[in-house]
C-alpha positions as a Markdown table, in Angstrom:
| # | Residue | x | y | z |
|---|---|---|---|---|
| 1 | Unk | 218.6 | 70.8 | 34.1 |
| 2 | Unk | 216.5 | 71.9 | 31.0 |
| 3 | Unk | 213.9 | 69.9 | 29.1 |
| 4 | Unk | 212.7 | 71.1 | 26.2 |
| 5 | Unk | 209.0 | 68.7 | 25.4 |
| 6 | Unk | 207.6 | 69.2 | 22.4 |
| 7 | Unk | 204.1 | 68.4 | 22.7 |
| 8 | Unk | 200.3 | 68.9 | 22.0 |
| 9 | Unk | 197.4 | 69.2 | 23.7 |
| 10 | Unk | 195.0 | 66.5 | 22.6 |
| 11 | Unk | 198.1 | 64.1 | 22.4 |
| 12 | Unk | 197.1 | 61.3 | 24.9 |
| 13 | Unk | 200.3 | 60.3 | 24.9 |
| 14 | Unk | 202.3 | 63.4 | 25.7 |
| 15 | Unk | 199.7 | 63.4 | 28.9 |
| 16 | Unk | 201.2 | 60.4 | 29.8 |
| 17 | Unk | 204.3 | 60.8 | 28.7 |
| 18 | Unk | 204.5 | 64.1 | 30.7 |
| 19 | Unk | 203.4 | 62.3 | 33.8 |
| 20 | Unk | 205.9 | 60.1 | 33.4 |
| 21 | Unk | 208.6 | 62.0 | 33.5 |
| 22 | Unk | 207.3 | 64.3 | 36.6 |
| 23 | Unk | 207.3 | 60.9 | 38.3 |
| 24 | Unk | 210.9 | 60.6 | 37.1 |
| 25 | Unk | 212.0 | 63.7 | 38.3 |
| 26 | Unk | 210.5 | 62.8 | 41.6 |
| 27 | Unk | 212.2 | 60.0 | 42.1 |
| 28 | Unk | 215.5 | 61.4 | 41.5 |
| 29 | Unk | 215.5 | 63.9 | 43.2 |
| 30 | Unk | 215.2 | 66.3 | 40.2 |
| 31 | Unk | 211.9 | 68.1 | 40.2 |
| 32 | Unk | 213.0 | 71.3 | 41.7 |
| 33 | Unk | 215.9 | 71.9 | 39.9 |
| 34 | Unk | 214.4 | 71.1 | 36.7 |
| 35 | Unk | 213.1 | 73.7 | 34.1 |
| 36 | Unk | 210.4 | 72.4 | 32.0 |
| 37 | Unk | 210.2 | 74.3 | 29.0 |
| 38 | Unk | 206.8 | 73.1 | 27.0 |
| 39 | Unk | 206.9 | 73.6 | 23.1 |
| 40 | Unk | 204.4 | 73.8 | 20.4 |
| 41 | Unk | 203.3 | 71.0 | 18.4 |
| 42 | Unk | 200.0 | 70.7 | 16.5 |
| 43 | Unk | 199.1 | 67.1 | 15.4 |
| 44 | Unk | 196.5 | 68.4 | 12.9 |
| 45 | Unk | 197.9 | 72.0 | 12.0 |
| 46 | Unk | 195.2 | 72.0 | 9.2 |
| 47 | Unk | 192.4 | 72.2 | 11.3 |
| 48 | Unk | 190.3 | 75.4 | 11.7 |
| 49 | Unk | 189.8 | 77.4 | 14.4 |
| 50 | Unk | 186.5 | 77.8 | 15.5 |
| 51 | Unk | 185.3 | 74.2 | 14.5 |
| 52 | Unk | 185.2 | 70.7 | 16.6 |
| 53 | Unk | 184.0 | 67.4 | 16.2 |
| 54 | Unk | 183.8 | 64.2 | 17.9 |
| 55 | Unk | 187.0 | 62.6 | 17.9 |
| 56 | Unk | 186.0 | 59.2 | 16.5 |
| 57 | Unk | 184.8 | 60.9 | 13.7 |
| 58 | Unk | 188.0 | 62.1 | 12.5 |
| 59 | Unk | 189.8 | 59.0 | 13.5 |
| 60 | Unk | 187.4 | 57.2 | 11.4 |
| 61 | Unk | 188.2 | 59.1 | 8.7 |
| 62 | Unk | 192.1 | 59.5 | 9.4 |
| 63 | Unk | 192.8 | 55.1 | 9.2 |
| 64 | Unk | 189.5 | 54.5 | 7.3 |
| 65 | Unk | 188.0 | 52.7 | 10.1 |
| 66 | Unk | 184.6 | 52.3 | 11.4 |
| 67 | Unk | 183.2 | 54.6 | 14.5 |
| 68 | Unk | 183.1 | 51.7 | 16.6 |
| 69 | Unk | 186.7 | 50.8 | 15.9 |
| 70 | Unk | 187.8 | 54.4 | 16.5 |
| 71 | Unk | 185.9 | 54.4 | 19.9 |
| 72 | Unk | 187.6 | 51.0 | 20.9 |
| 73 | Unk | 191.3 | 53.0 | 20.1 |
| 74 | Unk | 189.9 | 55.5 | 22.1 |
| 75 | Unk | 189.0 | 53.3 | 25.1 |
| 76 | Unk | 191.8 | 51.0 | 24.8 |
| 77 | Unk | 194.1 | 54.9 | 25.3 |
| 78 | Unk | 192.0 | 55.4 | 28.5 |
| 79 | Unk | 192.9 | 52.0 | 29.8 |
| 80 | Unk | 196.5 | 52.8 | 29.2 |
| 81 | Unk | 196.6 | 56.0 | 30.8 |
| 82 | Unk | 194.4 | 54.8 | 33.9 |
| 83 | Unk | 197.6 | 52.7 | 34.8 |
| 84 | Unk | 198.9 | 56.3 | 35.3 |
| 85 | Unk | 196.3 | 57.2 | 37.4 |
| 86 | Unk | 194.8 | 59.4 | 34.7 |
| 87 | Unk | 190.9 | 59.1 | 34.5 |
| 88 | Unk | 190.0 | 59.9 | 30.7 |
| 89 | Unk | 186.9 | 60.1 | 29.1 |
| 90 | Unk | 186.1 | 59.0 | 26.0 |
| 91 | Unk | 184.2 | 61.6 | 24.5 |
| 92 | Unk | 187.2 | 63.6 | 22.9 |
| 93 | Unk | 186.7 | 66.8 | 20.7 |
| 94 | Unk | 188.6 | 67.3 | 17.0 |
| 95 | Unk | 189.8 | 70.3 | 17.6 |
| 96 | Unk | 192.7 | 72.9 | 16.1 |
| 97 | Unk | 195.1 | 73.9 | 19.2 |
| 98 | Unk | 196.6 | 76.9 | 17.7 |
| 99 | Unk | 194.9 | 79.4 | 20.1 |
| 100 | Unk | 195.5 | 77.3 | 22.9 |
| 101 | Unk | 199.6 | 77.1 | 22.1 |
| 102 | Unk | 199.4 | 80.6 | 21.9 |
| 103 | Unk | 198.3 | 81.1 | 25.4 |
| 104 | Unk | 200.5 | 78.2 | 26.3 |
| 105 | Unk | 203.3 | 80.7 | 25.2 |
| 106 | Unk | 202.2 | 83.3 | 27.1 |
| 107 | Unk | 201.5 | 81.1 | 30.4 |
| 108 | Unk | 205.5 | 80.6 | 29.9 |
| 109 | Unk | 206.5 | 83.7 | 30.1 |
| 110 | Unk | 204.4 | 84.0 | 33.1 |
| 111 | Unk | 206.7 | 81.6 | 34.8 |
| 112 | Unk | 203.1 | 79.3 | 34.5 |
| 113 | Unk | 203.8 | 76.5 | 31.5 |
| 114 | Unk | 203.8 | 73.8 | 33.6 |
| 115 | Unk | 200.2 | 74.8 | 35.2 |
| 116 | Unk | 199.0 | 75.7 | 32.0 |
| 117 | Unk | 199.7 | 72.7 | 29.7 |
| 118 | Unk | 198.4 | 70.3 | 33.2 |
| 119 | Unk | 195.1 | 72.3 | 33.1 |
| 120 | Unk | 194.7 | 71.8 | 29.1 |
| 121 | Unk | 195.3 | 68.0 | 29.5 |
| 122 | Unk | 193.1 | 67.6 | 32.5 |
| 123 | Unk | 190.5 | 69.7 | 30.5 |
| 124 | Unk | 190.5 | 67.8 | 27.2 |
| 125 | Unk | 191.5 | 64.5 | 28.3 |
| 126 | Unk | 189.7 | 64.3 | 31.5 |
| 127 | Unk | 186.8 | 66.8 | 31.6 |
| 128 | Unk | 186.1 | 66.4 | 27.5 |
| 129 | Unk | 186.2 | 69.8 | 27.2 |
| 130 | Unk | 186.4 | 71.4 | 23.8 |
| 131 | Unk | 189.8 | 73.2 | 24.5 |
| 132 | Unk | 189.5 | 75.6 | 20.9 |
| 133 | Unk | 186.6 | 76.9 | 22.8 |
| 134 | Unk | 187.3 | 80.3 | 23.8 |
| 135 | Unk | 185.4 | 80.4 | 27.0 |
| 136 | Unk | 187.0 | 77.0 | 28.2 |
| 137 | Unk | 190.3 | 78.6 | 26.7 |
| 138 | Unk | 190.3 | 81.8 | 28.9 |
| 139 | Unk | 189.0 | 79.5 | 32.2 |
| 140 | Unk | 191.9 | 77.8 | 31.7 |
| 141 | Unk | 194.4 | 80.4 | 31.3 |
| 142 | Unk | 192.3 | 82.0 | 34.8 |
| 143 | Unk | 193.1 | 78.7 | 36.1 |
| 144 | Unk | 196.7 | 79.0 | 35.4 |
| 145 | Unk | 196.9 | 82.3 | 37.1 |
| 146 | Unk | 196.6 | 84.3 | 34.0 |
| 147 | Unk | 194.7 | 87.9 | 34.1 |
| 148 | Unk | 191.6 | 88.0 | 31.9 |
| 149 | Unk | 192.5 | 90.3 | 30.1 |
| 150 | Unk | 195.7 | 89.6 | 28.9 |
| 151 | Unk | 194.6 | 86.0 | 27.6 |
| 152 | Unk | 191.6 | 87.7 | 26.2 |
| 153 | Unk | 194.6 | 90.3 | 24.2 |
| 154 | Unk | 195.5 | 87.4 | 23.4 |
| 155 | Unk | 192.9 | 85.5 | 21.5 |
| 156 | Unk | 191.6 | 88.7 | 19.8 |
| 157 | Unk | 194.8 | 89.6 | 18.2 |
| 158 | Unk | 197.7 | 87.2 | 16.9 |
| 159 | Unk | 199.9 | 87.6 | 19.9 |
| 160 | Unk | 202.5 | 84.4 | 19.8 |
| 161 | Unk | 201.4 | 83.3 | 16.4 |
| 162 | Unk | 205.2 | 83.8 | 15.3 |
| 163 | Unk | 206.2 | 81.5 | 18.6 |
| 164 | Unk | 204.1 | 78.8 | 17.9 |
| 165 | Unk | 205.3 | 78.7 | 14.7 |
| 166 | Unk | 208.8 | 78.9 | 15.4 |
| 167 | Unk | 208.7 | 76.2 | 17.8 |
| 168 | Unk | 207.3 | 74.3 | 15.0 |
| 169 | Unk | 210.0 | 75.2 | 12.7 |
| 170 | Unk | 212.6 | 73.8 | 15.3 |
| 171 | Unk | 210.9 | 70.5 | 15.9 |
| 172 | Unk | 211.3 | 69.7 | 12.1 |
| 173 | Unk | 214.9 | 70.8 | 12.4 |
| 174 | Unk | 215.3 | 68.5 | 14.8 |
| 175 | Unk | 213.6 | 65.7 | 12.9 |
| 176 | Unk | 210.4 | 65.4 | 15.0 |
| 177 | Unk | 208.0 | 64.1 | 13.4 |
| 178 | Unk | 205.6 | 63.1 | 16.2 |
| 179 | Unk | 205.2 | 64.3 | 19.8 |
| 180 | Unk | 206.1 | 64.0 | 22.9 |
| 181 | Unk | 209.8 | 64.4 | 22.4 |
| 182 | Unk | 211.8 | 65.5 | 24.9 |
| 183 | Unk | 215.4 | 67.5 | 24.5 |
| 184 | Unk | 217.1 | 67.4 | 27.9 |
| 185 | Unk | 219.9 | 69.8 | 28.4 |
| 186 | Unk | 219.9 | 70.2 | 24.9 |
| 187 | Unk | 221.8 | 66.9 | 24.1 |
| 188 | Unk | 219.5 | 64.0 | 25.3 |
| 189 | Unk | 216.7 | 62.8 | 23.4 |
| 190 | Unk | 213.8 | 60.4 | 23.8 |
| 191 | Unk | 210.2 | 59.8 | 21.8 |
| 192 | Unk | 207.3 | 58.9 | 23.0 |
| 193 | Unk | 205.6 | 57.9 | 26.4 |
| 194 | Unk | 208.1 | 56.4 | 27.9 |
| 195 | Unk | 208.4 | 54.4 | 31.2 |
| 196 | Unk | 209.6 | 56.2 | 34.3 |
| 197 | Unk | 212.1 | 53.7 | 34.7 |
| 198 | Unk | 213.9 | 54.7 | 31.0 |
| 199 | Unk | 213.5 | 58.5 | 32.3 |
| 200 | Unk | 215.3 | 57.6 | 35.4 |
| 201 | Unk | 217.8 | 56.1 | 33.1 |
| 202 | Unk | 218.2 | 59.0 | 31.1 |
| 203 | Unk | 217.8 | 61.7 | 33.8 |
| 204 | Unk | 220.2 | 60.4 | 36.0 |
| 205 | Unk | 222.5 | 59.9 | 33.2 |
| 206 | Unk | 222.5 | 63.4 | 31.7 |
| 207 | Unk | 222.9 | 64.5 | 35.8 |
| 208 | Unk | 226.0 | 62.4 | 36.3 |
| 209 | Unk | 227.5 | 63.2 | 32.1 |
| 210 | Unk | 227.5 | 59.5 | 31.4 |
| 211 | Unk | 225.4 | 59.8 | 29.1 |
| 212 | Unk | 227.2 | 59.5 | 25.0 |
């Protein structure tokens, strides 16, 4: 079984929606036989590289809303994904991801996107880490069981810039138009963070062919 997830990594809810579904496959039985494939999305593919903020900021901005009102969305996230048993902090960067899907890309084809993209949402979302930072970026990768200096190739040149894009490219052909989304054997679909229960639902199905 293959599933595709679109995703990005300051997306609280594709953390918990990936979390989800591992504790889907566990419970089905799945996990080992399943390939997880993780695909590029950027939320804010307009910001720059190089640059962060505080995140309230530029939700503040993004709903015309006061700081303390984007803090509160903030918090009121965190106590969602503590149900989870995720521990995030508050105090969330505004960042662009680009450089980090580029690694992501090449953690894959290491046989290392599932360690990868777990290190990148327990950096940002747990540790507050600014994950556009390269140092942070190439800990990460290290983390993953990437070499130095291939990461560091990496995020000197434009290695995967195409990938990233093209994965991109194939989420709006598929009519994805926020993230997580998850393709399973390249027929099943679901949005969002779902329950385990509805990916139990929907693994089991597409493992049996009952699903329409």
């Amino acid at each position: 079984m293959r599933i595709d997830i679109w995703s990005d990594y300051v997306c609280p809810f594709c953390y918990i929606g990936s979390t989800r579904l591992m504790k889907a496959l566990e419970e089905t039985g799945l996990k080992d036989g399943a390939e997880i494939v993780y695909r590029s999305f950027q939320l804010d593919p307009d910001a720059k590289s190089g640059e962060s903020s505080p995140y309230y900021i530029s939700l503040s901005e993004k709903y015309g809303i006061s700081h303390e009102e984007a803090r509160d969305r903030i918090r009121q996230v965190a106590m969602m994904a503590s149900k989870d048993g995720l521990n995030f902090t508050d105090e969330l960067f505004h960042v662009s991801t680009f450089d980090a899907h580029r690694l992501g890309h090449l953690a894959r084809k290491k046989g290392q996107g599932s360690r990868f993209t777990e290190a990148m949402y327990r950096s940002y979302f747990v540790d507050g880490l600014d994950i556009s930072s390269r140092d942070v970026l190439l800990a990460i990768a290290q983390e993953a069981g990437i070499p130095d200096d291939e990461a560091i190739d990496i995020l000197d040149g434009s290695g995967y810039s195409a990938d990233v894009k093209n994965d991109q490219k194939d989420a709006k052909d598929y009519g994805i138009s926020g993230v997580p989304f998850f393709v399973i054997d390249g027929k099943y679909a679901l949005s969002g963070a779902q329950s385990p229960e509805s990916f139990r639902k929907v693994l089991e199905g597409a493992r049996d062919g009952k699903l329409g």
